[in-house]
C-alpha positions as CSV (number, residue, x, y, z in Angstrom):
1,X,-12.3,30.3,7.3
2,X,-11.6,31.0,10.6
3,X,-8.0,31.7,12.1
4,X,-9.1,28.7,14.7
5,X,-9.5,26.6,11.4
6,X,-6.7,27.5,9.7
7,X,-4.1,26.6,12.6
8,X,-5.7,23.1,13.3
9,X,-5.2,22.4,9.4
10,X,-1.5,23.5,9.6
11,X,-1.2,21.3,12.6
12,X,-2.9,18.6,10.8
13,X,-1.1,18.9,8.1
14,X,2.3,19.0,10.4
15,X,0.6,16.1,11.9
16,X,0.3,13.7,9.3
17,X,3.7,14.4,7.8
18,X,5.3,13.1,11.0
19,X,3.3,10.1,10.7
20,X,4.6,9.9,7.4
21,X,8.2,10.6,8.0
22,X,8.2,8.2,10.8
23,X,7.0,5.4,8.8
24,X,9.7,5.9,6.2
25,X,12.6,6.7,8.9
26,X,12.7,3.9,11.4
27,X,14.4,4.9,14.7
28,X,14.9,8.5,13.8
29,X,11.8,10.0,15.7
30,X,14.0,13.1,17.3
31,X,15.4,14.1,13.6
32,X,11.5,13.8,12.2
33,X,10.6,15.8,15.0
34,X,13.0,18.9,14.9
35,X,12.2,18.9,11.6
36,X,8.7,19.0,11.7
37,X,9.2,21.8,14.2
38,X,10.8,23.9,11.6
39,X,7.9,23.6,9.4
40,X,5.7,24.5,12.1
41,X,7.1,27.6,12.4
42,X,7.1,27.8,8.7
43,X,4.2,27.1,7.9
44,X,2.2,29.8,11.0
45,X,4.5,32.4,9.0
46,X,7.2,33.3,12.3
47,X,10.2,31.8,9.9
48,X,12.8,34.0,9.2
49,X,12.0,36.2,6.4
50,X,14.3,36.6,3.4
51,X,15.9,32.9,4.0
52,X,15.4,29.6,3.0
53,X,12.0,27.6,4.8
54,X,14.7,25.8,6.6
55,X,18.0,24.2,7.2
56,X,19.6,21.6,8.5
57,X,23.0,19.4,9.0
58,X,22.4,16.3,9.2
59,X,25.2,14.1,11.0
60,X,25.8,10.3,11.8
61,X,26.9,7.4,10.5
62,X,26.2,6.4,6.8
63,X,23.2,4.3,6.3
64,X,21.1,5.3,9.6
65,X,18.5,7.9,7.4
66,X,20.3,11.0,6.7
67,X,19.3,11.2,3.1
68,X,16.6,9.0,3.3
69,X,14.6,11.9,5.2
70,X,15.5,13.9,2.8
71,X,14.0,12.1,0.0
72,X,10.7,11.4,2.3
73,X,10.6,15.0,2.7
74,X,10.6,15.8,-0.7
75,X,7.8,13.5,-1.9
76,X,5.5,14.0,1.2
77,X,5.9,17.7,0.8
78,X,5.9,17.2,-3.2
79,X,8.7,19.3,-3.7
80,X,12.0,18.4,-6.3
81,X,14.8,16.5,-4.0
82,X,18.2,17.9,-6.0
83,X,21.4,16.2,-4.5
84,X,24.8,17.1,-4.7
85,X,27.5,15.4,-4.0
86,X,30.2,17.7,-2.2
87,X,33.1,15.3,-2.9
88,X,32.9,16.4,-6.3
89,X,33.8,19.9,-5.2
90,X,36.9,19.5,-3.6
91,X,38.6,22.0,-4.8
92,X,38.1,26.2,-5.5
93,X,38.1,25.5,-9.4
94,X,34.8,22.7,-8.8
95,X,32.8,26.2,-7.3
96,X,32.2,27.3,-11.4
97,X,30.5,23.7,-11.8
98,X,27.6,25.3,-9.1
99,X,27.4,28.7,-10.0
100,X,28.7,28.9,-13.3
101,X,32.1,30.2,-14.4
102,X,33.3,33.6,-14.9
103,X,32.8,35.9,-17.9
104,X,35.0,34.6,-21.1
105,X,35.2,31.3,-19.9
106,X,34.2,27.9,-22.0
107,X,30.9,27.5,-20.6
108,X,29.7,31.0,-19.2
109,X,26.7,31.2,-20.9
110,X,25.4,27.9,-19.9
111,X,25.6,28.7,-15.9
112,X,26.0,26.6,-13.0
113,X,23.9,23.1,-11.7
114,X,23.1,24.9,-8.8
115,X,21.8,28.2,-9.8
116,X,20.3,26.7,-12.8
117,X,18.4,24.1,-10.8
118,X,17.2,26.4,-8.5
119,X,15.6,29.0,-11.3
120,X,14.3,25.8,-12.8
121,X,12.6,24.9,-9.7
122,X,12.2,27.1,-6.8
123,X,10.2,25.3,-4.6
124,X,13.1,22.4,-3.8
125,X,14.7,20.2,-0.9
126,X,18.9,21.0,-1.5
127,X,20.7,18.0,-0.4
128,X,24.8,18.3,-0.2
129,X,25.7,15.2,1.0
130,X,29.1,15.0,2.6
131,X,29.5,19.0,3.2
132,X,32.9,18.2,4.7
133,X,34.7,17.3,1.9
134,X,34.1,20.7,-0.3
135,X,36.5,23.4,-0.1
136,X,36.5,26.3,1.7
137,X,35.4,28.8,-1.2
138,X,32.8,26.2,-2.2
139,X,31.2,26.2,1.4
140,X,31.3,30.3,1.3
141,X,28.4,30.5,-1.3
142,X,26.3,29.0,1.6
143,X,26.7,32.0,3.8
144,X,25.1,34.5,1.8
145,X,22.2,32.0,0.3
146,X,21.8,31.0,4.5
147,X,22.2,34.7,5.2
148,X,19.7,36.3,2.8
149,X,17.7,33.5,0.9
150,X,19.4,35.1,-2.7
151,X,22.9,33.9,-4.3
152,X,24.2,35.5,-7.3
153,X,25.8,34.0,-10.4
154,X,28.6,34.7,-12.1
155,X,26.0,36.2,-14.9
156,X,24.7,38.5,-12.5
157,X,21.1,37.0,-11.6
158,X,19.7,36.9,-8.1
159,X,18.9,33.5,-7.7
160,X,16.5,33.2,-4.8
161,X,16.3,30.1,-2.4
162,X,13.8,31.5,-0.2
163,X,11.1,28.6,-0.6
164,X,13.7,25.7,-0.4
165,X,14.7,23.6,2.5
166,X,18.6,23.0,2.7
167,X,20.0,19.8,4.5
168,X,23.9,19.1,4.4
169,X,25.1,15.6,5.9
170,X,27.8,14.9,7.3
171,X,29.5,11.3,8.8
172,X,32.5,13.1,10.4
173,X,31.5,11.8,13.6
174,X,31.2,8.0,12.4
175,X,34.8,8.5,10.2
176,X,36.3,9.7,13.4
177,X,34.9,6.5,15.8
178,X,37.3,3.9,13.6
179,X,40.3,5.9,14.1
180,X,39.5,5.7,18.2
181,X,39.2,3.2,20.6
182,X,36.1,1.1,20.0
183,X,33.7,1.0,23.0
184,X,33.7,5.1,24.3
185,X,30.9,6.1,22.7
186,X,30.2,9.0,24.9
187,X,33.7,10.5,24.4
188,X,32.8,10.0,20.3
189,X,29.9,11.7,20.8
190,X,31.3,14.6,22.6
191,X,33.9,15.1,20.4
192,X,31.5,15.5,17.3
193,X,31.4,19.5,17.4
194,X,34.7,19.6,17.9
195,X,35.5,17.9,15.3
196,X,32.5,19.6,13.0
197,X,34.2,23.1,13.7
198,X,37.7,21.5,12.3
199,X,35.7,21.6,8.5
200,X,32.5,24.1,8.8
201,X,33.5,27.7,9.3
202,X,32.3,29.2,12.3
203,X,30.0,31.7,10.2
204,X,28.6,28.9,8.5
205,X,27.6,27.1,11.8
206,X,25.5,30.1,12.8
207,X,23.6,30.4,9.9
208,X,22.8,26.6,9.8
209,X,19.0,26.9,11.8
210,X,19.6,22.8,13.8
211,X,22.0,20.3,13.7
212,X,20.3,17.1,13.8
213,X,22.7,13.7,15.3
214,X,21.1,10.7,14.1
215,X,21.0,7.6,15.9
216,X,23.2,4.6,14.5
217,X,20.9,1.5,13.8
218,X,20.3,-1.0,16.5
219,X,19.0,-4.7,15.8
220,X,15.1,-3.2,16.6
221,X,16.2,-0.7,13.2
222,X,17.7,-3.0,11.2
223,X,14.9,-5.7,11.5
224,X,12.3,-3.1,10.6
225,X,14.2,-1.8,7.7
226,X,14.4,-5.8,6.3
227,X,10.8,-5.7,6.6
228,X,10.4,-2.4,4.5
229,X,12.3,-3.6,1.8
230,X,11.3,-6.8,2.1
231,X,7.6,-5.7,1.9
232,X,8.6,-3.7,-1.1
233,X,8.9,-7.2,-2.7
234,X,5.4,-8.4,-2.0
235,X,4.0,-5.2,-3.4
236,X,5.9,-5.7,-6.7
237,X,5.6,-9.2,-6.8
238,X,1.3,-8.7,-6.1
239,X,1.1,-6.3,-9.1
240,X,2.0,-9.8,-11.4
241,X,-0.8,-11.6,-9.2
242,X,1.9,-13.4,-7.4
243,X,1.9,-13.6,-3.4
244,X,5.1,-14.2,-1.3
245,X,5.4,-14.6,2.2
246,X,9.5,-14.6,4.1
247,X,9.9,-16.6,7.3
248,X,11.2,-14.6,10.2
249,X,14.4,-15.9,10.1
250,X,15.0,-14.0,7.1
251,X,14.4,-10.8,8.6
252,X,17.0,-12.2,11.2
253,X,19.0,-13.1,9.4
254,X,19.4,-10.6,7.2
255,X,19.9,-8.5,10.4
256,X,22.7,-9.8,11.8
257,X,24.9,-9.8,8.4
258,X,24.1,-5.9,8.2
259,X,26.0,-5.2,10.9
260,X,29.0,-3.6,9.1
261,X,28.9,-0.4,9.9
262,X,27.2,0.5,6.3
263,X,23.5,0.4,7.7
264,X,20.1,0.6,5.7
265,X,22.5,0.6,2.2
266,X,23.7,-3.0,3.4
267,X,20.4,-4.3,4.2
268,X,19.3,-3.4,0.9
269,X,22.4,-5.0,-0.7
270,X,21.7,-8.2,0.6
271,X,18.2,-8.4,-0.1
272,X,19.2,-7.3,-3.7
273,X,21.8,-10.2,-4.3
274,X,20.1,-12.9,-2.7
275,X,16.9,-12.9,-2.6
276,X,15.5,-10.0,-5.9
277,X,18.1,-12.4,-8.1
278,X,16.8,-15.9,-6.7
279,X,13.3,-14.7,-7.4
280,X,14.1,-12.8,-10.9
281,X,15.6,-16.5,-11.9
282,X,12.7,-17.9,-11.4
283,X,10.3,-14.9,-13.2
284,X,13.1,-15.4,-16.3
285,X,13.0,-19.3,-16.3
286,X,8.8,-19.0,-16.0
287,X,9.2,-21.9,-12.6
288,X,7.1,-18.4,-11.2
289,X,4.5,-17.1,-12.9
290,X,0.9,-15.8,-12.5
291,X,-1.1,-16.9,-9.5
292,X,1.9,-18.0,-7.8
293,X,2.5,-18.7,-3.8
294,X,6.0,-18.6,-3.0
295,X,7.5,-18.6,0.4
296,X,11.0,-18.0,0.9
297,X,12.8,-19.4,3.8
298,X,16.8,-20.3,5.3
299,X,18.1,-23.9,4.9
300,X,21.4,-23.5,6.8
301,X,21.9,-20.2,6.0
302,X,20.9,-20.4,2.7
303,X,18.2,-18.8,0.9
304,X,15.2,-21.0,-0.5
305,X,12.5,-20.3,-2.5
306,X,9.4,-22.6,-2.7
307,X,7.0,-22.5,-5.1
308,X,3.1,-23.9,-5.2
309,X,0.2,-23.2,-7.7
310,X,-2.9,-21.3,-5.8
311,X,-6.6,-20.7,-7.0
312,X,-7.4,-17.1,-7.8
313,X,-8.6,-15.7,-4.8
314,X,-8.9,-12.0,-4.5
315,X,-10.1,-11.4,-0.9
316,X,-8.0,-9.1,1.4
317,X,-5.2,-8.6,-1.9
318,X,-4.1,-5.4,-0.8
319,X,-2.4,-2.7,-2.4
320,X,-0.5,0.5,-1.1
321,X,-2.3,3.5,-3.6
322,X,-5.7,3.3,-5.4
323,X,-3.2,3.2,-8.8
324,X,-2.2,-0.1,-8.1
325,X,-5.4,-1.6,-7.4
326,X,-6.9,-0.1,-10.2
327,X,-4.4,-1.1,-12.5
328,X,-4.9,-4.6,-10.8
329,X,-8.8,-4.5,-11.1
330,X,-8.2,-3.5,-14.8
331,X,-6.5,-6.3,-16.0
332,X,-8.8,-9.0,-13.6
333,X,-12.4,-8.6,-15.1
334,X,-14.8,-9.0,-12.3
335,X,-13.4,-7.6,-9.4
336,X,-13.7,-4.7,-7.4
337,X,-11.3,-2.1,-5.6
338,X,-12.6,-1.1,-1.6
339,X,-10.6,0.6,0.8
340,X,-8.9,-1.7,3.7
341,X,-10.6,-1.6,7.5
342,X,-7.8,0.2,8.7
343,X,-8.1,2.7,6.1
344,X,-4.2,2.1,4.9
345,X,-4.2,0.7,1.2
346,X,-6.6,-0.8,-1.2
347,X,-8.7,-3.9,-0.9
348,X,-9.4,-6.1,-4.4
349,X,-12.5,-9.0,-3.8
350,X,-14.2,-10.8,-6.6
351,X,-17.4,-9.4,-7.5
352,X,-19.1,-12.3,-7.2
């Protein structure tokens, strides 16, 4: 294969990541991008050798993406996503729960959850979520992993994290906008290193390759995350031959109510109370079942779910993967599985 080859495959493959990424990120297209960037250098071998692939502090408010890139990341690159949660290591004692506790200690021999996730699986995305929290001797081990790719245990082994991608997040900046005056955005903004130096070390900034600010959601965002989640539903609901449809008020709606400050997490909260219950009613009391049309609309603000009996009618019932489909075309004699037009998803039509 040519060299000519080989780069427009990497660029391909860089390519169709961000398409990916952006597609499970809404409104985040600068964080997918310097991202991406760092894999592209990666990936045409001029990363840094001896260190990790990449990594990254991620910063903003909470439910705007931060650790849902991370988990895209992981599956699109198949690689393990392991998550730690730095509020649990809030003190110098917590560091032997990471990297395992010194010699003639209860629990020496069994190690640390860091190292020992690490020698179990190499090739992973690290995810500390809420860095500033840890203490000070916690956030130390960082420098010699960024430093040198290698971090070694209290038992001695060299623990190498030179094919793993490390994000920390952080929603210092978002903390510190209640305590201010609402409405001076740009003065929050400006103030967000300043206030990241107050709980990262200067020697830990340097080692720490970009520092990614991600954008708080705006109504565009939010209404696009409804529909995710929302289509989430119809992709569930299709694999028990059941099609629903929402009225666009419910995306809307659903909107407006999100706008608390707690982002994609709230938007998925709602949709989980109201409308996953009403529907699982209706599943558990069989008034839904196989074959099913439902449409689900707002009567004065409330949620309502109407029900009427359809022919089965396979044309254009779309699916996601070829797995679903299949499964699908399995249990549904005479039908068969095509790809869609646009070349996104699975097609099932009756055979005859």
């Amino acid at each position: 294969m040519s060299e000519a080859t080989k780069s427009s495959n990497k660029q391909n493959v860089i390519d169709n990541l961000k398409s990916k990424l952006l597609n499970d990120v809404f409104g985040q297209d600068e964080a997918v991008n310097k991202v991406t960037d760092k894999l592209l250098i990666y990936y045409n071998g001029l990363g840094d050798e001896g260190k990790p692939i990449g990594s990254f502090i991620f910063t903003g408010p909470t439910g705007v993406g931060k650790t849902e890139l991370a988990k895209s990341l992981a599956k699109n690159l198949d690689m393990n996503l392991i998550r730690f949660d730095m509020s649990e290591y809030t003190s110098e004692h917590s560091l032997s729960t990471l990297i395992g506790g010194a010699a003639g200690l209860v629990g020496y021999d069994s190690g640390g959850l860091l190292t020992n996730a690490v020698l179990k699986n190499p090739k992973s995305i690290l995810l500390f979520d809420e860095i500033e929290k840890a203490d000070k001797k916690v956030l130390n081990i960082f420098l010699q992993i960024l430093d040198y790719g290698i971090l070694t245990s209290t038992k001695g082994a060299k623990i190498s994290f030179r094919e793993s991608i490390i994000i920390f997040t952080s929603n210092i900046g978002a903390i510190s906008s209640k305590k201010r005056t609402i409405g001076f955005s740009s003065e929050i903004y400006f103030e967000k290193d300043s206030l990241i130096s107050e709980y990262l070390s200067p020697e830990l900034r340097a080692r720490i390759n970009t520092h990614i600010d991600f954008n708080p959601l705006n109504n565009k965002m939010s209404k696009l995350i409804a529909k995710k989640y929302l289509n989430e539903i119809v992709f569930k609901l299709r694999k028990k031959n059941i099609s629903i449809e929402f009225s666009e008020e419910i995306v809307n709606y659903i909107s407006e109510l999100s706008k608390d400050g707690l982002g994609a997490r709230n938007i998925h909260n709602l949709i989980e109370s109201n409308i996953k219950v009403l529907i699982s009613q209706k599943l558990m009391n069989r008034e839904l079942k196989e074959f099913d049309e439902v449409f689900i609309g707002l009567v004065q603000n409330y949620f309502m779910l109407v029900i009427k009996e359809r022919k089965m009618n396979y044309t254009d019932y779309e699916f996601l993967t070829a797995e679903e489909a299949y499964d699908f075309a399995r249990s549904n004699i005479g039908t068969i599985v095509t790809r869609s037009q646009s070349g996104i998803g699975f097609v099932i039509k009756h055979s005859s």
